[in-house]
N, C-alpha and C positions, 0 to 999 in steps of 0.2 A: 493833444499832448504838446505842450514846449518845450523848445529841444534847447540846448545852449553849450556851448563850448569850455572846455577843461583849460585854464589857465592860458598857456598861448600855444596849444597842442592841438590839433588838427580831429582830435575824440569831441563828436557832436553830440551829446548825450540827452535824452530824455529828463526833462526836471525832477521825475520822479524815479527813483533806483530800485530794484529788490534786492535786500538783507538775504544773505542765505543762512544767517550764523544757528536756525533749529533743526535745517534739516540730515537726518541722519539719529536723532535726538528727540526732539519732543514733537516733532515734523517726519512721519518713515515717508517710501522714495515714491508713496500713490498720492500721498497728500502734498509732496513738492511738490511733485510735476504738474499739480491742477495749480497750485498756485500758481509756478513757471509760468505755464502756458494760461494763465489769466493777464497776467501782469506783461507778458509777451505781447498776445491778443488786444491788451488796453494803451498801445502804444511804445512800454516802456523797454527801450534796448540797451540798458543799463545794469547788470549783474554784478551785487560784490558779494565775494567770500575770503576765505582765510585758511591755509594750510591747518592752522590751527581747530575750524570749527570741524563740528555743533559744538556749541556752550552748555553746560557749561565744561570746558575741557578737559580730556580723560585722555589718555595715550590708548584706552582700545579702539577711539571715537575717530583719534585726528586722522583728518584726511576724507573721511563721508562724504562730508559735502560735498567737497570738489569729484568726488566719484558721481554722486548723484547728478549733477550739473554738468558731469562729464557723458552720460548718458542722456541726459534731457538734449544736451546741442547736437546729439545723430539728429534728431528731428527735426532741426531747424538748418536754415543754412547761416553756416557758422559770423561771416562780415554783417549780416545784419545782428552781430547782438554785439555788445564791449563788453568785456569781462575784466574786471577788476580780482586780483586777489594780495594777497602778504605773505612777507616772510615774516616769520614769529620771531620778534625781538629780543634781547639780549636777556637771560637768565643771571646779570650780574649785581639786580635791584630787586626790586619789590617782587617778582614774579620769575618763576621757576617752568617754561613751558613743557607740558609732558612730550617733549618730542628731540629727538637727537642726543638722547639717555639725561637731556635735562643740562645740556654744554650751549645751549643755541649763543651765538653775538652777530652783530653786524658784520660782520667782514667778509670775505671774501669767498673763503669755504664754507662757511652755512648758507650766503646767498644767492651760490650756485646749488647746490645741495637745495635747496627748497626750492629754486624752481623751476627744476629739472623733475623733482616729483610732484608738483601742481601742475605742469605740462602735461605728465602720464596721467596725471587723474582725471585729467579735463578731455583729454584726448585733443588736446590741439596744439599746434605748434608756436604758435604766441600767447601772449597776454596782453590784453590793448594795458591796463593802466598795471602797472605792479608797487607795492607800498612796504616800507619798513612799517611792521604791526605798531613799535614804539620805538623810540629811539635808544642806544647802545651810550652807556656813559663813561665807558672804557676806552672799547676800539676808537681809532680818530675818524673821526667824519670825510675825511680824504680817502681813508680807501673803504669807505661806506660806498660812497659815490664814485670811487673808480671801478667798483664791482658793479654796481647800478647800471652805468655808461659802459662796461664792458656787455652788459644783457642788449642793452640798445642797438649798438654795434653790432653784436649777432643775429638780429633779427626776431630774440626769441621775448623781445618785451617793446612794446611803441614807445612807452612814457612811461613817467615814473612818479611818486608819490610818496608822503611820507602821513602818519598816523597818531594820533595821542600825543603830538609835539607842540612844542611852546616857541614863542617870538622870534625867541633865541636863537631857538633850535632849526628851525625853520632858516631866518635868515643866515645863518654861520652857513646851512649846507648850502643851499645857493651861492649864495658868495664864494666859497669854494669849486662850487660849478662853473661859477663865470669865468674864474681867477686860469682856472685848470681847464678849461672849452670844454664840461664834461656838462651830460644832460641834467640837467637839474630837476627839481621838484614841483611839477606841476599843477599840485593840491596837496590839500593837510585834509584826514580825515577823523574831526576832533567830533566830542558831544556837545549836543547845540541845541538847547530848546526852549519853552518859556520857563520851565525850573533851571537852567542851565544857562545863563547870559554871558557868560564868561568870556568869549570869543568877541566880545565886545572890547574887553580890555585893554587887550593891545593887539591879537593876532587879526581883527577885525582893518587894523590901520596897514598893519602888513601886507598882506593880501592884496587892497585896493592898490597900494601903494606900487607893489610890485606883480599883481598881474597872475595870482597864486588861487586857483579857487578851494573855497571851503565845501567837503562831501559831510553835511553834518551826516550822524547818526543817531538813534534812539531820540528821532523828535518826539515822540509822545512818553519818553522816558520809562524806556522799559513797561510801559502799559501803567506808569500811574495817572498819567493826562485823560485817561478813558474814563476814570472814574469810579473803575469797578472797586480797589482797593478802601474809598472811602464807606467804607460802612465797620462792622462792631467787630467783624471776622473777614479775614484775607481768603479770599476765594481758593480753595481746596487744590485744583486743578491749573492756577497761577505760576509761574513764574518765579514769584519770591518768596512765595510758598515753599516750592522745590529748594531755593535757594537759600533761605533762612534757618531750613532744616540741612543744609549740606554739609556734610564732614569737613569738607577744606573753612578753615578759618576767614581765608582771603576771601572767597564764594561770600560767606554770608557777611562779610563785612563790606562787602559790596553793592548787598541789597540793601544794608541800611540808609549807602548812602541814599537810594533814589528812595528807599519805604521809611520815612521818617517824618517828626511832629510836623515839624516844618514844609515838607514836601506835601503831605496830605493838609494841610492848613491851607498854602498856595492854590492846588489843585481843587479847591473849594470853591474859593473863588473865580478861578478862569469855569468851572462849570458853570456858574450864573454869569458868566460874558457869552457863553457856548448857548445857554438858554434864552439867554437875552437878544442875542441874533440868529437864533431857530439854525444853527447848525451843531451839528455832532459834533463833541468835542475831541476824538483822533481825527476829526477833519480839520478843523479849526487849528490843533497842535500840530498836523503837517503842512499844513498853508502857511501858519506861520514861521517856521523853519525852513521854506522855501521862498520867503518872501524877497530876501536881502540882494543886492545886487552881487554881492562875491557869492554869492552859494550860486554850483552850479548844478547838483544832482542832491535832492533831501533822501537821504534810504530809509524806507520804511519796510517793514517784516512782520510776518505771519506766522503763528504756528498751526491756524488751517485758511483755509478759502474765505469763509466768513468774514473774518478777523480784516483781514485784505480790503475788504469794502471799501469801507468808511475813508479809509489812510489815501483809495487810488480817487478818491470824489476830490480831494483835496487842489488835483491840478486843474480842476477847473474854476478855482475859490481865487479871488484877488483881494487880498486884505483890505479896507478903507481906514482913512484917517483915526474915525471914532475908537476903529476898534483896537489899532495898535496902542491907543493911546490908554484903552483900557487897560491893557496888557500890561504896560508899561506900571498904571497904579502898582497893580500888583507885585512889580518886582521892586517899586522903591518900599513899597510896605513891607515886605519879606524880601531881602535881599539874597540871592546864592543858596536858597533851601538846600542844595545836594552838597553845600561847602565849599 
């Protein structure tokens, strides 16, 4: 396994992460802890979750995972693992989080308040990386980040991190960190995959430029890069399945982004690059998600053991010339499948 460094933060992390966001959910706590202790055992000392998971989000749900995770680290000794987790972003836009009656924002009081309860659920007294889940477009970004740097100071967070943010977004709060001597953001944990290039556009310039690593997530997109979804019917027991049928409107309008014409068109074709160089294609979609020089941990996730395979063969995979180049065909031919 290769190990690589979080922006300019002292977190040496494994190239490969595990997702926690099923378990509790579509993952109970026998079928984590094999995963855990696979993905443990395979090198990987890399852990992210989300006060917010398992997904898809339910105020009976939030919180599991980090309980589950909270019990898997009795078993291990705690400094060989990093744990990443979030506070759940600002309820003032798009999204409504089931947690803290539905009031969450960046500031001060919720981001004490969450993680002070991801502490108790983890049963540990820090958090190596801690992340805004998404960014607040209310509250000011100064006392985003004086709350952030007040966690630092206390001991109860190493580093810090931000999530689902853009160019912008990203560079205003550092700049603010520099300006104010407060810790700043040592990765962006965007989506990032061969239907998803986005990160190329400008956050890809940023990053290099300033020393910021990218935690992609959902490299094989939600499982449409596996290739199960391409046939006449969506696998029963799937995913987007659960989620296409889901009551909340935002849910299933979420899986259209990634289960769409275009997405399964794209996905077509990378399976005949996948077949073309006799590798599995959730191997090939996390190799290449972990290819880039600013990515420093690609997360990959399981909803059992199996699943897990394919995604952990990935770190032993080194892309060549031919085949990014293939890759590439395919996104000037379908550009942004997921929009």
């Amino acid at each position: 396994m290769e190990y690589r460094y979080i922006g300019k933060s002292g977190l040496r992390v494994s190239v490969l992460s595990l997702g926690t966001m099923t378990f509790g959910s579509m993952s109970d706590k026998k079928e984590a802890f094999r995963i855990l202790d696979k993905a443990y055992d395979s090198g990987i000392n890399f852990i992210d979750t989300a006060e917010l998971y398992p997904v898809p989000p339910e105020e009976k749900y939030a919180g599991e995972t980090e309980k589950i995770i909270g019990e898997w680290l009795k078993t291990k000794q705690r400094d060989s693992i990093m744990i990443a987790s979030k506070v759940a972003g600002a309820a003032s836009g798009w999204y409504i989080p089931p947690i803290r009656h539905g009031l969450t924002a960046m500031d001060r009081f919720h981001i004490k308040r969450a993680v002070e309860g991801s502490l108790k659920r983890l049963g540990s007294d820090y958090i190596d990386l801690y992340q805004q889940h998404w960014p607040d477009t209310v509250v000011p970004i100064e006392e985003t980040m004086r709350a952030f740097d007040e966690l630092v100071k206390e001991g109860k967070v190493r580093y810090i991190g931000t999530s689902n943010d853009t160019a912008y977004g990203l560079t205003k709060a550092n700049t603010v960190a520099k300006y104010e001597g407060l810790a700043r953001f040592e990765s962006v944990q965007n989506n990032f995959s061969v239907l998803n290039p986005r990160f190329f556009d400008e956050l890809e310039y940023v990053c290099r430029k300033e020393q910021v690593s990218l935690l992609p997530y959902s490299p094989i997109a939600g499982g449409i890069l596996s290739g199960k979804y391409n046939s006449p019917y969506i696998p029963e027991d799937s995913r987007f399945m659960m989620y296409l049928n889901y009551p909340n409107s935002r849910v299933r309008n979420h899986a259209k982004r990634f289960y769409n014409e275009k997405t399964l068109k794209a996905t077509e074709k990378f399976l005949e690059i996948a077949k073309k160089y006799n590798i599995h294609p959730v191997t090939l979609a996390v190799a290449y998600s972990k290819h880039f020089d600013f990515v420093a941990s690609t997360i990959i996730g399981a909803r059992t053991l199996e699943q897990l395979e394919p995604s952990l063969k990935a770190a032993e995979i080194k892309l060549n010339r031919e085949i990014l180049k293939d890759i590439k065909k395919i996104q000037e031919v379908i550009p942004y499948p997921m929009g």
